[in-house]
Biotite code that builds the C-alpha atoms (Angstrom):
import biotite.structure as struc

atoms = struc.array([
    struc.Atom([151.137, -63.247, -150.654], chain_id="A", res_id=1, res_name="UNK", atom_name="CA", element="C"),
    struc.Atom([150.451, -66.644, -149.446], chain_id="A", res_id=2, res_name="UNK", atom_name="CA", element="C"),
    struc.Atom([147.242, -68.032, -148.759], chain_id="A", res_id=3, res_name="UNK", atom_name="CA", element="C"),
    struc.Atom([145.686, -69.867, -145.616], chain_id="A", res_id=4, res_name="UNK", atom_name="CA", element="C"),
    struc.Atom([143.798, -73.009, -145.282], chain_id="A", res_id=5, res_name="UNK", atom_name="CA", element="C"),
    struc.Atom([140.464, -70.778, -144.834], chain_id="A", res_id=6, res_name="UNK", atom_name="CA", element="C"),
    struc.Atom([139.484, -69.888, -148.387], chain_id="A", res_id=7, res_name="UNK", atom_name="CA", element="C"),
    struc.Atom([139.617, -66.654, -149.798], chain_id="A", res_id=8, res_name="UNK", atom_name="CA", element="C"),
    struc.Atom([141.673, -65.168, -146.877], chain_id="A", res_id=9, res_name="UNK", atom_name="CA", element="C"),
    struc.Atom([145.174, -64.149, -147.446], chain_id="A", res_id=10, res_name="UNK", atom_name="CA", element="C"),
    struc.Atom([147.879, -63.643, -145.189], chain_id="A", res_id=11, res_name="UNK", atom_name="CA", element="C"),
    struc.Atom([150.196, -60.508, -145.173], chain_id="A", res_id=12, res_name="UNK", atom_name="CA", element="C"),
    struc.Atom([154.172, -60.515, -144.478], chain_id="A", res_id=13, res_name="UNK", atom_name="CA", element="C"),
    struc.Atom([152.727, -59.222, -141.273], chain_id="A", res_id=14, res_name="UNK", atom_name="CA", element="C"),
    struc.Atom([152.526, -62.115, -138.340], chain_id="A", res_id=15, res_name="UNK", atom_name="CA", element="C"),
    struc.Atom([148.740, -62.793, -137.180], chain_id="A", res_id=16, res_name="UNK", atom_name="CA", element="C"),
    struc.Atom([147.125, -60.348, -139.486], chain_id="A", res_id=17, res_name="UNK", atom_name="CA", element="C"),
    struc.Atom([144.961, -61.538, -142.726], chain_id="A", res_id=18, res_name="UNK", atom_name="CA", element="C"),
    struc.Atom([143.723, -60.138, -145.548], chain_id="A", res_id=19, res_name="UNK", atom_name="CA", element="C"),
    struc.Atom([139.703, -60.697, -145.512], chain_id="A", res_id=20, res_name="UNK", atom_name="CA", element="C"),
    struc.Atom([137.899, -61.221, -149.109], chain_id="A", res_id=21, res_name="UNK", atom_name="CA", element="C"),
    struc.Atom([137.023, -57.555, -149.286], chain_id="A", res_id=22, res_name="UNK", atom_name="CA", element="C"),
    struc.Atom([140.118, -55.174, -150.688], chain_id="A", res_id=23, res_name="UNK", atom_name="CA", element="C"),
    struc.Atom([142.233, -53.294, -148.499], chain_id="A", res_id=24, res_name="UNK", atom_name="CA", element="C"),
    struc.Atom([140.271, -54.372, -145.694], chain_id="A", res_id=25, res_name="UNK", atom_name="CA", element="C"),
    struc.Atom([142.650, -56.290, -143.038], chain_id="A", res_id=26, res_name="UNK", atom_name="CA", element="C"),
    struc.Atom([141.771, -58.499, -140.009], chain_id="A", res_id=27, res_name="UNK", atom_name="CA", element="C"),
    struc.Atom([143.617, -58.365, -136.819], chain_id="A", res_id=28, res_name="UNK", atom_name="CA", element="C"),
    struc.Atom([144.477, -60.732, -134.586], chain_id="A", res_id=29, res_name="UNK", atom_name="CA", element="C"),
    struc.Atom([141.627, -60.135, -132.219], chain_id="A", res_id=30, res_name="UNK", atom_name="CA", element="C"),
    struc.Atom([138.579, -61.844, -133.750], chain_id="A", res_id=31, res_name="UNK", atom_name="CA", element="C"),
    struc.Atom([135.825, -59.774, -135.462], chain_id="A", res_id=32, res_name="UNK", atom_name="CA", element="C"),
    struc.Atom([137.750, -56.772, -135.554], chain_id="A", res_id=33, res_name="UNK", atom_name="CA", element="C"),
    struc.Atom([139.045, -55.398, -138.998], chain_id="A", res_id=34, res_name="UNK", atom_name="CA", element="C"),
    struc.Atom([141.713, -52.940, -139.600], chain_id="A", res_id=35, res_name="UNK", atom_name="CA", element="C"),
    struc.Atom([140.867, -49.737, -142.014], chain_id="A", res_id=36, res_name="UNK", atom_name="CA", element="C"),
    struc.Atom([143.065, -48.740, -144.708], chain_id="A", res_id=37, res_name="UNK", atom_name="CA", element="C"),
    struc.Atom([144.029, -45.703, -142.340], chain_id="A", res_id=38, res_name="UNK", atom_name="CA", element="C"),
    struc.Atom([146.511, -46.711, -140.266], chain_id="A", res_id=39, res_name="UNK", atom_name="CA", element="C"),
    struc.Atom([145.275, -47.249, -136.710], chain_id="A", res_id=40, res_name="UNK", atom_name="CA", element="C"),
    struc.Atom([141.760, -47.304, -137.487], chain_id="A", res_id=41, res_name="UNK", atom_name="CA", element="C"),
    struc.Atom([140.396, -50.639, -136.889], chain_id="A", res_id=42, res_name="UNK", atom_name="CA", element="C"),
    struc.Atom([136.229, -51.324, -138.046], chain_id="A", res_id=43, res_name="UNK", atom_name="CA", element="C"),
    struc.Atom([133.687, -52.695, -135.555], chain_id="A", res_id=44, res_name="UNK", atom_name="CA", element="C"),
    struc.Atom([131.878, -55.593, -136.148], chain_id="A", res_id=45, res_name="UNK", atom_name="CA", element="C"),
    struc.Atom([128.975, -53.342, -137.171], chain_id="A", res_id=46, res_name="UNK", atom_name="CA", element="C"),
    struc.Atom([128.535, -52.858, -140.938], chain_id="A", res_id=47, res_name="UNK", atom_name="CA", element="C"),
    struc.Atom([130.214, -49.078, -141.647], chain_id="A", res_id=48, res_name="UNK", atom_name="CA", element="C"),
    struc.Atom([131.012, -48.197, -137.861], chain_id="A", res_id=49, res_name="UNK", atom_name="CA", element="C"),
    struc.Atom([134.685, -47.711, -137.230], chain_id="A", res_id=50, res_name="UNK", atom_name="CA", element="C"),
    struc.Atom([136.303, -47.552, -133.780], chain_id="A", res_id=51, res_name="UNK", atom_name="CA", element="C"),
    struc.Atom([138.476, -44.625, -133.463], chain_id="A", res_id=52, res_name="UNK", atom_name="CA", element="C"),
    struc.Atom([141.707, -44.442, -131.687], chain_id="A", res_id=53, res_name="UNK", atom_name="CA", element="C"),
    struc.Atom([140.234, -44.397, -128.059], chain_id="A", res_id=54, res_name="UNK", atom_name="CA", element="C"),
    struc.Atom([139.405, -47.366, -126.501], chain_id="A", res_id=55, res_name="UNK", atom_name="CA", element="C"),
    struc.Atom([135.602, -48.174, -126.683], chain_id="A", res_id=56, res_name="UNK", atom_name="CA", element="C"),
    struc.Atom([134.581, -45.224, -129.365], chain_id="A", res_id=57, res_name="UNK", atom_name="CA", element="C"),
    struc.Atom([133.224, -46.212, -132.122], chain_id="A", res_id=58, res_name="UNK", atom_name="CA", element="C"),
    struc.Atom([133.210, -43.671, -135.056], chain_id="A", res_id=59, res_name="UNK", atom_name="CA", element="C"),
    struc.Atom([130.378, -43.545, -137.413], chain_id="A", res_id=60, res_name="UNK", atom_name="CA", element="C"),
    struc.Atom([130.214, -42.671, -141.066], chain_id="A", res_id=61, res_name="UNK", atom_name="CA", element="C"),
    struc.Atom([130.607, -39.169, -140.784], chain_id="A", res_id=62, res_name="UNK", atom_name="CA", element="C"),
    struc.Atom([134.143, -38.103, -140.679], chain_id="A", res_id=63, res_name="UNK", atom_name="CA", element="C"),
    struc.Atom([135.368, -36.539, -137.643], chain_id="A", res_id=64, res_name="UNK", atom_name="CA", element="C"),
    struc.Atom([132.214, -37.995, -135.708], chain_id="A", res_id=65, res_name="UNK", atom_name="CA", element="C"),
    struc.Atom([132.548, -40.676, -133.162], chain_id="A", res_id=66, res_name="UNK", atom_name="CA", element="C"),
    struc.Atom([129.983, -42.491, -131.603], chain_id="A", res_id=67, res_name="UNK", atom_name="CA", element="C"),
    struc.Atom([129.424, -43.037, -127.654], chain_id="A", res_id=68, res_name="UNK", atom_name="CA", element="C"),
    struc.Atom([129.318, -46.045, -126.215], chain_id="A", res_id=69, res_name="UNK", atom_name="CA", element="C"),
    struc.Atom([125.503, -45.148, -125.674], chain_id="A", res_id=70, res_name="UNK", atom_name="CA", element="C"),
    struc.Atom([123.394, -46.406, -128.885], chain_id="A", res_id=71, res_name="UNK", atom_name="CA", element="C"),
    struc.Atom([122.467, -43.687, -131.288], chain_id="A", res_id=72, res_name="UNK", atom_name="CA", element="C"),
    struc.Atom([124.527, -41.094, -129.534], chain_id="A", res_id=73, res_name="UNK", atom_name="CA", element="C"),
    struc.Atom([126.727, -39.501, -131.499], chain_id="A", res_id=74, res_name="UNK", atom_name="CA", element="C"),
    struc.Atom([129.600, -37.734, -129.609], chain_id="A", res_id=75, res_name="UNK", atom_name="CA", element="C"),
    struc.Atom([131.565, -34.235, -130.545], chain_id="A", res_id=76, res_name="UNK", atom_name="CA", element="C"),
    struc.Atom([135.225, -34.041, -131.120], chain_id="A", res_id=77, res_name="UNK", atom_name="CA", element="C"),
    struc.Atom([135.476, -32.489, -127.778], chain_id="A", res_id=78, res_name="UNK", atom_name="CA", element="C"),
    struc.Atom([135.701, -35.031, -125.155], chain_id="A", res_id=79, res_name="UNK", atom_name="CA", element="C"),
    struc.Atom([132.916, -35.857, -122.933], chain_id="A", res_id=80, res_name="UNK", atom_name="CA", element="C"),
    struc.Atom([130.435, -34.171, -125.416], chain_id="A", res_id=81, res_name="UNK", atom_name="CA", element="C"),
    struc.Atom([127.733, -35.564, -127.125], chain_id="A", res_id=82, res_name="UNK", atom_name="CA", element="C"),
    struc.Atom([125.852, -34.281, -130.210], chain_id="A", res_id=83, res_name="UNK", atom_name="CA", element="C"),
    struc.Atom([121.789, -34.335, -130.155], chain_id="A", res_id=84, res_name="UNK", atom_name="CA", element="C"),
    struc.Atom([120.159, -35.181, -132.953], chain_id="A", res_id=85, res_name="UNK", atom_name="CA", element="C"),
    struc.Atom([119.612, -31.467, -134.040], chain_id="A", res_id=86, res_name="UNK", atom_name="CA", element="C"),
    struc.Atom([122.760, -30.747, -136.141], chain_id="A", res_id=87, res_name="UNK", atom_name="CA", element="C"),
    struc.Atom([125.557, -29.118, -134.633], chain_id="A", res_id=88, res_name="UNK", atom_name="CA", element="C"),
    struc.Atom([124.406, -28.863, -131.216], chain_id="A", res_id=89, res_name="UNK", atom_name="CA", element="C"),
    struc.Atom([126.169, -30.789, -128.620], chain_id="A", res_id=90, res_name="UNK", atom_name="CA", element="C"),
    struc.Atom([124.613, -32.033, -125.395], chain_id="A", res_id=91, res_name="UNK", atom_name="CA", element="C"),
    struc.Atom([126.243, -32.240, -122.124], chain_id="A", res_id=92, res_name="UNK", atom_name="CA", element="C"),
    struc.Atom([126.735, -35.492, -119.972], chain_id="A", res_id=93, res_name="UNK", atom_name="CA", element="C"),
    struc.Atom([123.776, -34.846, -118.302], chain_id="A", res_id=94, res_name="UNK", atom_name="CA", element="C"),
    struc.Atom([120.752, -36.689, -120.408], chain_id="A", res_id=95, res_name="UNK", atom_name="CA", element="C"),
    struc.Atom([118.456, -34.485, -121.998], chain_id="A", res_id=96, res_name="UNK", atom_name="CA", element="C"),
    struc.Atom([120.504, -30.916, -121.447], chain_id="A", res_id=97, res_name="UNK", atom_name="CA", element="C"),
    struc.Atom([121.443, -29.481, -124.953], chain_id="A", res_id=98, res_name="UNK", atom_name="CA", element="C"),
    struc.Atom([124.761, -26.862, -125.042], chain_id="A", res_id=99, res_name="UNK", atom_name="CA", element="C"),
    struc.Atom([124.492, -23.780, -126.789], chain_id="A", res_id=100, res_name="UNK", atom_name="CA", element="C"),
    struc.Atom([127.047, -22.577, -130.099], chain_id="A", res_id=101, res_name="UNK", atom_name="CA", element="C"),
    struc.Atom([128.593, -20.649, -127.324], chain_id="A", res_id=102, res_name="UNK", atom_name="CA", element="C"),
    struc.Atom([131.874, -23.129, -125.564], chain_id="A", res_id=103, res_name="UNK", atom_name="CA", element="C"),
    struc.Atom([130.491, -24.394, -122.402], chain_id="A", res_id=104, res_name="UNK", atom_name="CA", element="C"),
    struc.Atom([127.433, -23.008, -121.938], chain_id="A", res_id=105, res_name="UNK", atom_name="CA", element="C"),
    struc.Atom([124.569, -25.107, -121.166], chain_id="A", res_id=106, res_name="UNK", atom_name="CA", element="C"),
    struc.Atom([121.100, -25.300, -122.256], chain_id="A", res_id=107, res_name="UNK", atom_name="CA", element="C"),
    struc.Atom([118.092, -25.626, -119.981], chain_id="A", res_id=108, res_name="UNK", atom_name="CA", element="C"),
    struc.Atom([115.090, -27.196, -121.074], chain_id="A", res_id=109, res_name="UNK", atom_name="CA", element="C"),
    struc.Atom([113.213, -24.100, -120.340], chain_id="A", res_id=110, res_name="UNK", atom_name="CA", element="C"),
    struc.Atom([113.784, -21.609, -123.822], chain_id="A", res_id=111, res_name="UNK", atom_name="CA", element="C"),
    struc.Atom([116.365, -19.022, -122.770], chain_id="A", res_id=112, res_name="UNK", atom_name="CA", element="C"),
    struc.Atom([117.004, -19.353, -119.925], chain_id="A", res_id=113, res_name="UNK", atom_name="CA", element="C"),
    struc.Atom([121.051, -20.911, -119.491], chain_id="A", res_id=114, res_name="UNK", atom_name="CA", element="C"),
    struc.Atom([122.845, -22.674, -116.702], chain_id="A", res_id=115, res_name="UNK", atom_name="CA", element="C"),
    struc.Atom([126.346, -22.824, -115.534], chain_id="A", res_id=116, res_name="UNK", atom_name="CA", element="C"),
    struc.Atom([128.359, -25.407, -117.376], chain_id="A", res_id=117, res_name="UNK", atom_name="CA", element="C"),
    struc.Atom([128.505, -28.842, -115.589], chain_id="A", res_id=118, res_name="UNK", atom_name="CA", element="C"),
    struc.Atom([132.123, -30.459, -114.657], chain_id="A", res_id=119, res_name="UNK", atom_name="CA", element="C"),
    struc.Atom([133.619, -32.703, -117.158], chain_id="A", res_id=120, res_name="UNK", atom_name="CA", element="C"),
    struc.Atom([131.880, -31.006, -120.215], chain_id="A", res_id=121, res_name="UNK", atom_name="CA", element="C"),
])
């Protein structure tokens, strides 16, 4: 594995992709953007956030739990779906309108009392 001019940063067999100083922890060829040890999983900039497959979701620690665009808005597996900060409950696209266990059944803000689910939910 050869090195490059830049110290402690290696360079794979791989064109345009480096090794930074942190094991198994690759840097693409688009700046600021490292590559996970899972393939096709590259890291944000942000310490611990990864960006999942889709372009312009970010994944947070939590397995299986990507992050919206939106700061501090965690987003379901299911797309389109966001998770509130109460655990396990998703929230619709609509801001402030929590969705109950049951699939696509929406929360009012009024206790009990449910709506029809939106489009695109």
């Amino acid at each position: 594995v050869p090195m490059s001019r830049c110290p402690s940063v290696l360079v794979s067999p791989c064109p345009c992709v480096s090794v930074s100083p942190c094991p198994h922890v690759q840097v693409s060829s688009c700046p600021s953007v490292l590559v996970s040890p899972c393939p096709n999983v590259p890291i944000s900039e942000c310490p611990h956030v990864q960006v999942s497959m889709c372009p312009g979701v970010p994944m947070s620690m939590c397995l299986s739990v990507p992050t919206s665009p939106c700061p501090r808005v965690p987003m379901s597996l299911c797309p389109r779906v966001a998770v509130s900060w109460c655990p396990h409950v998703p929230m619709s696209t609509c801001p402030h309108v929590p969705m109950s266990t049951c699939p696509h059944v929406l929360v009012s803000p009024r206790p009990h009392v449910h709506v029809s689910p939106c489009p695109y939910v």
